[in-house]
C-alpha positions as CSV (number, residue, x, y, z in Angstrom):
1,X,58.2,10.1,37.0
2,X,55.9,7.2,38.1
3,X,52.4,6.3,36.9
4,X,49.9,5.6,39.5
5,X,47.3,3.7,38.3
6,X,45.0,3.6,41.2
7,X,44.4,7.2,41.1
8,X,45.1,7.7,37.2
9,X,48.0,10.4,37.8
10,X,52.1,11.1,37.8
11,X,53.7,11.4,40.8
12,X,57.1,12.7,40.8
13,X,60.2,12.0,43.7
14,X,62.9,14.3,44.6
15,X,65.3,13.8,46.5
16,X,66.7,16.0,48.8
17,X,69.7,13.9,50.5
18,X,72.6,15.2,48.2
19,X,71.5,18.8,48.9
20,X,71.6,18.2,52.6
21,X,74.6,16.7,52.4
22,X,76.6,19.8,50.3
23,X,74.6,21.9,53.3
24,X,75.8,20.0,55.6
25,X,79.7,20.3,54.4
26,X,79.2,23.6,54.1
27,X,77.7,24.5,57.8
28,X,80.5,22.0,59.0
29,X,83.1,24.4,57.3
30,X,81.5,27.5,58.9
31,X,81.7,25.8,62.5
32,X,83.4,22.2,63.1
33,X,81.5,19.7,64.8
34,X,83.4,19.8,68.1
35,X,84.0,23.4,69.0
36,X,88.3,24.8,69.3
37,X,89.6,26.9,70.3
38,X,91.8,29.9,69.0
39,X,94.7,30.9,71.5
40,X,96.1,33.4,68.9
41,X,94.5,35.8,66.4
42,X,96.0,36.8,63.1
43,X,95.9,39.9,64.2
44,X,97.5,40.0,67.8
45,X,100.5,40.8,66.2
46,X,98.7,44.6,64.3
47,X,97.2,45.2,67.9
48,X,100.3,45.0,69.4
49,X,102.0,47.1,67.2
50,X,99.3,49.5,67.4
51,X,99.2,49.8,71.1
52,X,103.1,50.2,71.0
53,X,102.9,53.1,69.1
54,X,100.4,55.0,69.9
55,X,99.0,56.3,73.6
56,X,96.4,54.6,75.7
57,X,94.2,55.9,78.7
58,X,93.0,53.1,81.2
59,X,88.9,53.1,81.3
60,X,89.4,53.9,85.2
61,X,91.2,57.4,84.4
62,X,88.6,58.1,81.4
63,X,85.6,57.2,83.6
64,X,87.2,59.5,86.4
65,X,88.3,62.6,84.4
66,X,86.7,62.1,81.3
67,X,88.7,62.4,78.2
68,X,88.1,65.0,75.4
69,X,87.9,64.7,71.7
70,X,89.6,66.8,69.0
């Protein structure tokens, strides 16, 4: 804290810069500076699996026919 004499009071600085700074590292680990991109999922390999083992209906048929639910 600082005294200012001219108008007979404290004044008080905070700083703010390191605070930005650990916002800034973590905003930069959220989303990188220069954008990438992802060719493969981690999970490519469960979806494929998935579709593999059970049966899927192309939108075209479903929007045609309709498809019930149990």
């Amino acid at each position: 804290m600082e005294w200012d004499e001219t108008n007979n009071r404290g004044v008080v600085r905070i700083s703010i810069e390191d605070k930005l700074q650990k916002l800034l590292q973590r905003l930069r680990a959220i989303e990188p500076v220069e954008p990438q991109t992802i060719t493969e999922s981690y999970r490519d390999k469960e979806i494929a699996e998935y579709l593999a083992e059970h049966e899927t209906i192309p939108v075209e048929k479903i929007l045609d026919k309709g498809k019930s639910v149990p």
